[in-house]
Backbone as CSV, one residue per row, in Angstrom:
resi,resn,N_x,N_y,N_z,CA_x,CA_y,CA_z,C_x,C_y,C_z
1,UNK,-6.008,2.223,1.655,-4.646,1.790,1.401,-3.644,2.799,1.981
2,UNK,-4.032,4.493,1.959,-3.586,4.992,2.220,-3.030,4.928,3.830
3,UNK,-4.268,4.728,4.424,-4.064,4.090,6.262,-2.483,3.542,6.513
4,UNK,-2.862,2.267,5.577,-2.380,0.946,5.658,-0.616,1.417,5.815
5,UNK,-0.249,2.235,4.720,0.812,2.288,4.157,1.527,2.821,5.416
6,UNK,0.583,4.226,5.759,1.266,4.806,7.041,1.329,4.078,7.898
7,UNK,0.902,3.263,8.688,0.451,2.753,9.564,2.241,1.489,9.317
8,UNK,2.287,0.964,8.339,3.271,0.092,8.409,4.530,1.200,8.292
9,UNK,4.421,1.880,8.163,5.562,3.008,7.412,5.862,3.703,8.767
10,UNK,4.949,4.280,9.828,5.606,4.685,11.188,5.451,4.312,12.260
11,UNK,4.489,3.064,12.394,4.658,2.658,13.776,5.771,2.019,14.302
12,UNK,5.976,1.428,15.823,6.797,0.923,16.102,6.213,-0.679,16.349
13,UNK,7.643,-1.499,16.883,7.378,-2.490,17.026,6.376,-3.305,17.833
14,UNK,5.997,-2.844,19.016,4.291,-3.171,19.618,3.578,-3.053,19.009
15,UNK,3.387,-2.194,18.269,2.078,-1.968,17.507,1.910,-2.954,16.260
16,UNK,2.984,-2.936,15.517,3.393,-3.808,14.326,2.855,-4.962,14.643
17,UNK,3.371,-5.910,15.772,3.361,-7.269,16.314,1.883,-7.350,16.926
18,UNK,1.371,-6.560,17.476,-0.065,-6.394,17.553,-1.206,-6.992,16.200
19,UNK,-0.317,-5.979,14.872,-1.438,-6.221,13.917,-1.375,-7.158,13.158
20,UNK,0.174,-7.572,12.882,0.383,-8.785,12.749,-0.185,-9.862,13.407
21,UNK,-0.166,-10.186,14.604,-0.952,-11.293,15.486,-2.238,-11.315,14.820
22,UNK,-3.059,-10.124,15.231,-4.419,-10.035,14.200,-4.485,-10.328,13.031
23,UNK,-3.943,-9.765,12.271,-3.349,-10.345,10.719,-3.988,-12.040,10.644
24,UNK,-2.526,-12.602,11.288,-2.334,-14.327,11.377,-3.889,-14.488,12.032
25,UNK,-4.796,-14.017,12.468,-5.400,-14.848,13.521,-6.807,-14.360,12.101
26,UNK,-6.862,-13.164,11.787,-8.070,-13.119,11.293,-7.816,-13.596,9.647
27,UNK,-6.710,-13.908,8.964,-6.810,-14.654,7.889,-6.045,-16.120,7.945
28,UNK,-6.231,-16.813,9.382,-5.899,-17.589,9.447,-4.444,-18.465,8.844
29,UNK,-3.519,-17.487,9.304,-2.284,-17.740,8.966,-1.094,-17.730,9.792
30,UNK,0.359,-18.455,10.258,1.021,-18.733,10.636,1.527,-17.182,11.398
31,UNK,1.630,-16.467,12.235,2.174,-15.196,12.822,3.725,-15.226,11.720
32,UNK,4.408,-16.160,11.591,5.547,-15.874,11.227,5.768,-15.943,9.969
33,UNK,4.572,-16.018,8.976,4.007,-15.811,7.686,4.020,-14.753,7.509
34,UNK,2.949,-13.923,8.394,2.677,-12.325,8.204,3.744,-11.730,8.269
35,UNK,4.233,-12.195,9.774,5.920,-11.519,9.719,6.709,-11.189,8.741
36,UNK,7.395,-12.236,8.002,7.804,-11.708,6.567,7.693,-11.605,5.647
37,UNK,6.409,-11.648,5.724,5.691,-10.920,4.553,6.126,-9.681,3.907
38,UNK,6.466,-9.295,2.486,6.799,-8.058,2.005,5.670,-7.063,2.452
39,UNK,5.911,-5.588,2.419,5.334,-4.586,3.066,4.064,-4.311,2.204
40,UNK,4.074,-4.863,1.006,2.997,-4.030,0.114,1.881,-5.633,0.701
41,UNK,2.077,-6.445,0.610,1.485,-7.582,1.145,1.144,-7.462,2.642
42,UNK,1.459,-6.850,3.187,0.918,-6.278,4.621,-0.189,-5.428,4.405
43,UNK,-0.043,-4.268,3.697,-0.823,-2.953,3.384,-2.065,-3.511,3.053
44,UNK,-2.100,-5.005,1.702,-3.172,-5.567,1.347,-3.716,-6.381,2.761
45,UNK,-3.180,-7.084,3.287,-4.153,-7.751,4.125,-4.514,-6.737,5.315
46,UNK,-4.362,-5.744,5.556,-4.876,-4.605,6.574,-5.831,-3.920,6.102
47,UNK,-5.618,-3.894,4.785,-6.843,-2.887,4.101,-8.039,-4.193,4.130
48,UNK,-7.581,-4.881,3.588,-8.845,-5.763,3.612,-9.273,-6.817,4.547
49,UNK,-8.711,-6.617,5.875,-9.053,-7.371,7.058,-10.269,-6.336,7.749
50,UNK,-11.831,-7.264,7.379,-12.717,-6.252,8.315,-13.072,-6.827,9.781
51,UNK,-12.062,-7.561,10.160,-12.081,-7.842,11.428,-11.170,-7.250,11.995
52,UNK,-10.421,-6.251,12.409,-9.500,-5.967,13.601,-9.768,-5.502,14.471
53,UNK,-8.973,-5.258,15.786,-9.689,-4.889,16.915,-9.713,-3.321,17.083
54,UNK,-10.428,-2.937,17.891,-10.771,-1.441,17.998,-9.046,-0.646,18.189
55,UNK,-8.592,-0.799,19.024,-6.911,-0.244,19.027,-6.717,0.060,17.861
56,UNK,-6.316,-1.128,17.289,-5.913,-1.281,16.104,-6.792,-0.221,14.761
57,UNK,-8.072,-0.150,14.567,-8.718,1.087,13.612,-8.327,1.814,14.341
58,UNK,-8.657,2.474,15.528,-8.439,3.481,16.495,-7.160,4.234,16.223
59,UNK,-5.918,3.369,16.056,-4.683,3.606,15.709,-4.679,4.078,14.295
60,UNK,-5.562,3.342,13.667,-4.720,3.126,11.748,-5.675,4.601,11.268
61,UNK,-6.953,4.963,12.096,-7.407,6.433,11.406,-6.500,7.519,12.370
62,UNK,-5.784,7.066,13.512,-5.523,8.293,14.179,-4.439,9.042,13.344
63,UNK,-3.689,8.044,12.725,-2.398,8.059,12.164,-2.968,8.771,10.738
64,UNK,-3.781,8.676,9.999,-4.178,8.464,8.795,-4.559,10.594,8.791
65,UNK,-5.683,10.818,10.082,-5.828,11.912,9.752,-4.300,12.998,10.277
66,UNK,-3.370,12.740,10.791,-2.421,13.146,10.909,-1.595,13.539,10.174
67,UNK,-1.158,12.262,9.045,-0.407,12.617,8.146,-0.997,13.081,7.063
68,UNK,-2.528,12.670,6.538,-2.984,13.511,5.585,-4.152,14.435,5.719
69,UNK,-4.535,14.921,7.029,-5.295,16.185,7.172,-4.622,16.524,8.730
70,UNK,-3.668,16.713,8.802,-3.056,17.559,9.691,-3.250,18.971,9.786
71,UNK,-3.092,19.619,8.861,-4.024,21.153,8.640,-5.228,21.268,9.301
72,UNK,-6.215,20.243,8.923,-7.625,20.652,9.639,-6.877,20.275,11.164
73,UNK,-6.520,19.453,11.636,-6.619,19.290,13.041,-5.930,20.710,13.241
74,UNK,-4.588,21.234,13.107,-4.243,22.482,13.633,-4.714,23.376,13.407
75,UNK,-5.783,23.526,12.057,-6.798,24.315,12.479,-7.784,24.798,13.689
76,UNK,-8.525,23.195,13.734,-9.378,22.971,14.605,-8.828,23.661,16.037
77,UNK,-7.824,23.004,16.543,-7.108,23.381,17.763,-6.888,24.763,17.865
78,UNK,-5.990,25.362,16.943,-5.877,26.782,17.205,-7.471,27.988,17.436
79,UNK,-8.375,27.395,16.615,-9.701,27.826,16.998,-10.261,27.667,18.300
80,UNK,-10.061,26.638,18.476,-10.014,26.453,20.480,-9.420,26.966,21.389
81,UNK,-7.806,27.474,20.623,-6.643,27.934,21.477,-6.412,26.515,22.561
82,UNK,-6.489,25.856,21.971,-5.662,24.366,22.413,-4.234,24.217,22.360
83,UNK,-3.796,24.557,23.078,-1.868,24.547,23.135,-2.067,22.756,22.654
84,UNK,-0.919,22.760,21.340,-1.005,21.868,20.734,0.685,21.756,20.060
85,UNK,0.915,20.700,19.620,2.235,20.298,18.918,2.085,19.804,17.803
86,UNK,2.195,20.782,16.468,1.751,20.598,15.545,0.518,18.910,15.447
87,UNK,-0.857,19.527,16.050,-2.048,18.860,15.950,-2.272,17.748,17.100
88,UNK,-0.967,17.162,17.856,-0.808,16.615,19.254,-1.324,17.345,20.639
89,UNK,-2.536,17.801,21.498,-2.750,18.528,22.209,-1.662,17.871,23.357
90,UNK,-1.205,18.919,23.864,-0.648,19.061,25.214,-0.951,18.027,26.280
91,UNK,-0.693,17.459,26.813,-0.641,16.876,28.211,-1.321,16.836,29.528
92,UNK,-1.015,18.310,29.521,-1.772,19.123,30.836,-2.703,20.216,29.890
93,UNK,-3.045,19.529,29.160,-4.395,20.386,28.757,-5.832,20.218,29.742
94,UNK,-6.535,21.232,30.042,-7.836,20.880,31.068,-8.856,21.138,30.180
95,UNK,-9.243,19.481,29.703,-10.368,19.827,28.755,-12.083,20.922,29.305
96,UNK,-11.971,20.330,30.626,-13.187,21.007,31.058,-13.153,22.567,30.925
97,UNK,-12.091,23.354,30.554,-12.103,24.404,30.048,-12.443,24.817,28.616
98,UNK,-13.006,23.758,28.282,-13.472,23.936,26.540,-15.651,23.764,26.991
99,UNK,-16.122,24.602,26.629,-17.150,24.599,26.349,-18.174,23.570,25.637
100,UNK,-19.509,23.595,25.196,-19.926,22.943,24.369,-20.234,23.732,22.932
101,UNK,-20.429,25.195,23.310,-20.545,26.359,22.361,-18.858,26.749,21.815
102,UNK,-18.639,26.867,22.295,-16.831,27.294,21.716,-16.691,25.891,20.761
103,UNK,-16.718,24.818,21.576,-16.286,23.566,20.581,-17.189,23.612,19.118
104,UNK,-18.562,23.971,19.520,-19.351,23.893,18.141,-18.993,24.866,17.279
105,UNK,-18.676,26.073,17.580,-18.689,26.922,16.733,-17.387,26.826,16.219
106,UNK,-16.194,26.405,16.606,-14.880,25.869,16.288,-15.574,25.033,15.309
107,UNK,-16.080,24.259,15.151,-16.781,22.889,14.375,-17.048,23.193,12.947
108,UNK,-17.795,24.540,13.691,-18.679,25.036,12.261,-17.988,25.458,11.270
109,UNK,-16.773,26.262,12.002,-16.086,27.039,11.256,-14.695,26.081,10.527
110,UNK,-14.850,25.465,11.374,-13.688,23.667,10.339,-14.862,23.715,9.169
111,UNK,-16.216,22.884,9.479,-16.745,22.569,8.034,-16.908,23.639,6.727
112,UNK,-16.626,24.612,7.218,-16.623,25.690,5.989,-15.241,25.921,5.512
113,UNK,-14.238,25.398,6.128,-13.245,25.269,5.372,-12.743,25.076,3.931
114,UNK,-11.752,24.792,3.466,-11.497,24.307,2.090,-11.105,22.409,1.763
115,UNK,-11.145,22.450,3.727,-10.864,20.658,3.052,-12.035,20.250,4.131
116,UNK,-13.197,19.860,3.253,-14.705,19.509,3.948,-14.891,17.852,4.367
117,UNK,-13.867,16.984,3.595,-13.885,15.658,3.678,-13.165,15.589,4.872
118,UNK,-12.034,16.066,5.133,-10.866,16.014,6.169,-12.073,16.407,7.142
119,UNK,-12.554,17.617,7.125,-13.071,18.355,8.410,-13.798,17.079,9.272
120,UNK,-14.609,16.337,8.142,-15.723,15.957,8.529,-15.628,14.766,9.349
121,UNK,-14.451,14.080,7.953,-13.528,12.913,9.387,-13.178,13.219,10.232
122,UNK,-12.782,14.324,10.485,-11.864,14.434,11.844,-12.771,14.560,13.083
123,UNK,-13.886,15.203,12.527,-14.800,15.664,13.756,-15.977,14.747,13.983
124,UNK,-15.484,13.909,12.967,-16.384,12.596,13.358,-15.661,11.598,14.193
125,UNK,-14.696,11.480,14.092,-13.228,11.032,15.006,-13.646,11.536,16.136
126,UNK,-13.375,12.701,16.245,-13.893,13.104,17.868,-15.026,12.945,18.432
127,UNK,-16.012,12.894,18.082,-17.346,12.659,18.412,-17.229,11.308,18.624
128,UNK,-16.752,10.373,18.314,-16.753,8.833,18.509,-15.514,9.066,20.337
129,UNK,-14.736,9.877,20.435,-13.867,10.241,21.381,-14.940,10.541,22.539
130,UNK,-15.647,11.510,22.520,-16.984,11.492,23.754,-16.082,12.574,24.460
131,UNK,-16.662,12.915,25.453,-16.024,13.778,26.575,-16.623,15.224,25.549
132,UNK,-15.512,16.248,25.795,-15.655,17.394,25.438,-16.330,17.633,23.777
133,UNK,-16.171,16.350,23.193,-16.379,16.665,21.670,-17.513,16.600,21.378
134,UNK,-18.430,15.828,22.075,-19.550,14.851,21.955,-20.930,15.755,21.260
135,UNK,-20.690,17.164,21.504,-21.293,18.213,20.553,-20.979,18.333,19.720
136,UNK,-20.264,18.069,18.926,-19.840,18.528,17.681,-21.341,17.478,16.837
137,UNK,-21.256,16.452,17.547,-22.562,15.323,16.528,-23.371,16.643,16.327
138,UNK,-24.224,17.304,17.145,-25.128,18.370,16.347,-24.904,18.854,15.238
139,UNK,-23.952,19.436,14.897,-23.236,20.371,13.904,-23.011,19.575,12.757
140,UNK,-22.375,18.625,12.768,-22.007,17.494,11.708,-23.808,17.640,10.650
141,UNK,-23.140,17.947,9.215,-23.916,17.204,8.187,-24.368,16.078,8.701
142,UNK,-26.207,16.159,7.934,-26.723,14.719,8.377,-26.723,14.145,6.681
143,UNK,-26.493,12.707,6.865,-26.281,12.101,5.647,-27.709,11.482,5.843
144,UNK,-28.114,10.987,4.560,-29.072,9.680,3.886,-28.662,8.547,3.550
């Protein structure tokens, strides 16, 4: 719910009209239903739509670990020395200057942190990202 809230609370209008469309299409309802729909009635049908498209989750956790584990990400980064904007990396960042050992041990030292749930999302976030992160899967707790 928490996602949800942010997600209606700062995106802009592409994105909105995006999830809306999805909305109408995956609970089979009028686009201009969802549309004015009150906001807490949005939050519910997003939380509980398990059909949306990848953008769309892609978007609603990017947002999610931002506003509520922003710490671990500027953690994470500053352990890299990732020129970053509060947890936004840079632009002209050259990832191929990040290692597979620097990234892990950055990793390791997130999961021993004080926020272990955050860590774990986040670096499971990246590992689903591929490229430079794609080590961190070693390091990650294995679940049952």
């Amino acid at each position: 719910m928490a996602v949800c809230q942010t997600f209606w609370a700062e995106s802009k209008g592409a994105e909105k009209q995006f999830l809306i469309a999805s909305l109408a299409k995956a609970n089979k309802l009028r686009e201009v239903f969802v549309r004015k729909a009150p906001i807490e009635r949005l939050v519910n049908w997003t939380a509980a739509t398990q059909s949306l498209p990848d953008p769309i989750v892609d978007d609603l956790l990017k947002k999610y670990l931002l506003h509520e584990h922003r710490a671990v990400i500027v953690s994470f980064l500053d352990l890299l020395n990732v020129p970053h904007s509060e947890g936004m990396i840079e632009e002209n960042f050259d990832y191929a200057s990040l290692t597979n050992e620097r990234v892990q041990e950055a990793a390791r030292s997130l999961l021993a942190s004080a926020d272990r749930i955050g860590s774990e999302l986040y670096l499971k976030y990246l590992v689903l990202q591929g490229g430079p992160w794609a080590g961190i899967e070693e390091v990650l707790p294995t679940t049952e």
